[in-house]
N, C-alpha and C positions, 0 to 999 in steps of 0.2 A: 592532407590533414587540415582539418578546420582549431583555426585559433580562437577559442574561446575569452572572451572578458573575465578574470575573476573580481568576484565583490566578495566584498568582506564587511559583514553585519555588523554593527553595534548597538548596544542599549543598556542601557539601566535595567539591573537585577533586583525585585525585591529580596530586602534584608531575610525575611525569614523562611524562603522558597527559591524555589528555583525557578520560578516566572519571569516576564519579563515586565515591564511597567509601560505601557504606550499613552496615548494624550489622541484621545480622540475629539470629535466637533464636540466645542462649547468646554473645552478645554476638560473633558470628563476623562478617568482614569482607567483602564483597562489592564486588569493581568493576562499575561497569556501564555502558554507554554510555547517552549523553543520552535516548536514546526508553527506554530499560527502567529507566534513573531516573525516568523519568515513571509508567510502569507501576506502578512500587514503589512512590511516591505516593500515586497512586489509591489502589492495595490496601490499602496499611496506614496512610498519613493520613487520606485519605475515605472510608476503610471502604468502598467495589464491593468488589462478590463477583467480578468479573472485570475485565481491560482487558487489550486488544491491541492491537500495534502492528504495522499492518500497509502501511505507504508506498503506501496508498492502494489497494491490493488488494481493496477491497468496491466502488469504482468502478468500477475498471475488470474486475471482473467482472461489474457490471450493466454497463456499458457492453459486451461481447461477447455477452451473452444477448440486449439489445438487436437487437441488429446482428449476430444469429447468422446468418441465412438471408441475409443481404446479403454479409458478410465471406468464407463458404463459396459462394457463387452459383458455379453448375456457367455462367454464361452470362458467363462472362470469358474470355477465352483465354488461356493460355499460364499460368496463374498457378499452378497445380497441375501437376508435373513427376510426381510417382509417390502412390501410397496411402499412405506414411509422413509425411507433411509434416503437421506440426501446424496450418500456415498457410499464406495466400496467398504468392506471394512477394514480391506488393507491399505487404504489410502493414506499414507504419509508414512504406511512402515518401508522396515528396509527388504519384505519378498514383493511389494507391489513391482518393481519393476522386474525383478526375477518371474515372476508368473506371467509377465506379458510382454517379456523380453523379442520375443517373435514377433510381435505385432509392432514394438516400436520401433526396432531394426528392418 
């Protein structure tokens, strides 16, 4: 088991939102929502040369690469209407995995 540091953020809230207030060069003011207050953390408290905030967007792109040849399977019916369709049309219901239950087991 790896023991982790926790940090615990603070900042100043503007009054009439729910941003946060930062102080950037030349003492210029910045609002910025909860995730890009955290970003701005990192970069200029903990010194990263980078941080992204991406709501999860690195999963669920391994998760499609994954499940590239499953999710595109030519051996479903009906689920591709024409060549412009980004996806199946059962993608995000609840028979997408029931129709391709075989292939992901």
């Amino acid at each position: 088991l790896v023991e982790h540091k926790e940090i615990e953020i603070t900042g100043q809230q503007h009054p009439t939102s729910c941003l946060f207030i930062t102080k950037g060069p030349q003492e210029s003011t910045t609002l910025l929502p909860v995730e890009g207050y955290a970003v701005h953390y990192y970069t200029t408290v903990e010194g990263w040369p980078k941080a992204v905030h991406s709501e999860g967007g690195t999963f669920s792109t391994f998760y499609v690469l994954l499940m590239w040849d499953i999710i595109y399977s030519s051996q479903i019916p009906d689920v591709f209407r024409g060549p412009f369709q980004s996806m199946p049309l059962d993608f995000g219901r609840e028979w997408f995995y029931n129709s391709r239950r075989e292939q992901i087991e």
